[in-house]
C-alpha positions in Angstrom: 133.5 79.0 160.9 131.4 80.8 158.1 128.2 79.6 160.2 128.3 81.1 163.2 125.5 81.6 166.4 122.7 84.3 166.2 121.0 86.2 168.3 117.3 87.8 168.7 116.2 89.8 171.9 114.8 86.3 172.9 116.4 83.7 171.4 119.8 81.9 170.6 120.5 80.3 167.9 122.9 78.0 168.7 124.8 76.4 165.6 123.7 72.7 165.6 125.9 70.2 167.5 126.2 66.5 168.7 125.0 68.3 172.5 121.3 68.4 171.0 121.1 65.3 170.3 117.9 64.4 172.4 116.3 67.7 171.1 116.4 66.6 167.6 114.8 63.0 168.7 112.3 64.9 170.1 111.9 67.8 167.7 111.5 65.0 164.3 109.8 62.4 166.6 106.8 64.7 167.4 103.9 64.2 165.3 102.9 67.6 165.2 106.1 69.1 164.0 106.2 66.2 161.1 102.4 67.4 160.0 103.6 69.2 156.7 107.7 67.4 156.8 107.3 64.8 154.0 110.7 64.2 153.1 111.7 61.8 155.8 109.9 59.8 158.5 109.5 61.1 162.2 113.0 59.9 163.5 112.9 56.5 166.4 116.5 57.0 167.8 119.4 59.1 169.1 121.2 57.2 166.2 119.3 58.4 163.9 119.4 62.3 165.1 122.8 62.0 165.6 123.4 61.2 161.8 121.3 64.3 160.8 123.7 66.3 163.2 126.6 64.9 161.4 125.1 66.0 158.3 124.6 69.7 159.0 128.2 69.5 161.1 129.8 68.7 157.8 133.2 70.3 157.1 132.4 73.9 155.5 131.9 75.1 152.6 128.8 73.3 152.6 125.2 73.7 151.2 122.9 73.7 154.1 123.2 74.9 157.8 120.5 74.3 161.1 120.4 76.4 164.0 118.8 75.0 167.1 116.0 77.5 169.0 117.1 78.3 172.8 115.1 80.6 174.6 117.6 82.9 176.8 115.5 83.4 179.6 115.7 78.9 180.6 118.1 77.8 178.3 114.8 75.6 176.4 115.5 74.2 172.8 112.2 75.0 170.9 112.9 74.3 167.2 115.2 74.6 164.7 115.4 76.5 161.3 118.2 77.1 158.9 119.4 76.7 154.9 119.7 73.5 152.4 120.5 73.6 149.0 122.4 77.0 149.0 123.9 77.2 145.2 126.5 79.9 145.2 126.4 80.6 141.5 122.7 81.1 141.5 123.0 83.1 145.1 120.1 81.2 146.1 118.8 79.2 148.7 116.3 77.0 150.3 114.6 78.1 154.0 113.0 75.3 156.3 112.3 75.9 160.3 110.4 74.1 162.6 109.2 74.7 166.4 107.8 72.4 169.3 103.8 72.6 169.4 103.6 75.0 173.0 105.8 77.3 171.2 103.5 77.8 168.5 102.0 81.7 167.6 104.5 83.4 170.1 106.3 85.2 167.8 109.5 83.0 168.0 109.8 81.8 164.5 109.0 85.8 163.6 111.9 86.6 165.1 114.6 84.4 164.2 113.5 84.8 160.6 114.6 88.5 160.6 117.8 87.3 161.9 118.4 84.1 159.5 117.3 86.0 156.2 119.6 89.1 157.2 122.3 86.3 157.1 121.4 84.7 154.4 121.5 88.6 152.5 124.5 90.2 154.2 126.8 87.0 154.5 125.8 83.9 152.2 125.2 87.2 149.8 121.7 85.3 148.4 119.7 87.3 146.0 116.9 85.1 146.3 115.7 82.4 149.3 112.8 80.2 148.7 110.7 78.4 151.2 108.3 74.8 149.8 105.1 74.4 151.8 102.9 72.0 151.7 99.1 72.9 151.3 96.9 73.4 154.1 100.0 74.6 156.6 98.7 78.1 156.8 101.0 78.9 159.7 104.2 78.6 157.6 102.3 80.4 154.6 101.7 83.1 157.0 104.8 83.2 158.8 106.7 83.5 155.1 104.5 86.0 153.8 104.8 88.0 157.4 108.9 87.3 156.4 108.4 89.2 152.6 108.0 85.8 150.7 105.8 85.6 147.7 103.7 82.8 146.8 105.2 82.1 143.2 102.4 80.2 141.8 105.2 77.5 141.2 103.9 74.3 142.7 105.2 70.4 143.1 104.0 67.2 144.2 106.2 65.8 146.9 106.0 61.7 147.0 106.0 60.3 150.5 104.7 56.9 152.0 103.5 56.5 148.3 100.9 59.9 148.5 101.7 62.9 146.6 101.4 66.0 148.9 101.0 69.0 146.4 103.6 72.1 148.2 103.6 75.5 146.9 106.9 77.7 146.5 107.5 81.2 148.0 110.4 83.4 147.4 112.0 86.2 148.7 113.8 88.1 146.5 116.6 90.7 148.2 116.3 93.3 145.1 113.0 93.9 145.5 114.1 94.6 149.6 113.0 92.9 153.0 110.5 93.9 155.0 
């Protein structure tokens, strides 16, 4: 498997699987974690996580990857980050992560970003990883820029519930080095 579990000094990060189920209910059912997420509505049923599973459980190679957040110390799944829209001839790729509310400005995220983006450089061999966010979420503005993402001045409307939410696009490019 070319996707396999990370670690930080806190936190798994356990490959996505049919097991977390419930979590993903809960993590894409909570209103706070779907604040800035305006590509799909908050999810209603197991069903309904459980075909998002089997979308990032797709045979490899594939384009996109999720990890699910457990803390080590109680076993708790907090949030989930990963990769979509990796194009190998470009060696690019796309960043998204997300965290229950209580877990918010711990440092969590902080640390399994070090560990995804060292990934991303050493084994999907990406020159460049971009992350979309939408105005007014300053904690995922920070949290990229605290990562070594630049705001590119690059901005696009996304459409949802028939509103256009206006997201700006950050980039980390590996030549230039990670901090």
């Amino acid at each position: 498997m070319f996707f396999r579990e990370l670690e930080t000094k806190d936190i798994l990060l356990k490959n996505i699987g049919h097991d977390d189920a419930e979590f993903v209910l809960k993590q894409f059912s909570t209103d706070e974690v779907n604040t800035y997420l305006f590509d799909m509505e908050p999810m209603a049923s197991v069903e309904e996580a459980e075909e998002m599973i089997d979308f990032y459980c797709e045979k490899e190679p594939r384009s996109w990857h999720r990890w699910i957040l457990v803390l080590k110390e109680n076993g708790q799944k907090i949030g989930t980050c990963g990769f979509h829209n990796w194009k190998r001839e470009t060696s690019e790729t796309d960043i998204g992560y997300d965290l229950q509310p209580e877990y918010w400005r711990k440092g969590y995220m902080s640390l399994c970003m070090v560990s995804i983006l060292k990934f991303a450089k050493e084994e999907m061999k990406v020159s460049h990883v971009y992350a979309h966010i939408a105005v007014g979420n300053t904690a995922s503005e920070k949290l990229a820029e605290k990562s070594g993402f630049i705001k590119t001045g690059k901005t696009y409307y996304e459409v949802f519930r028939g509103q256009k939410y206006l997201h700006n696009i950050y980039a980390l490019d590996f030549k230039e080095g990670m901090k």
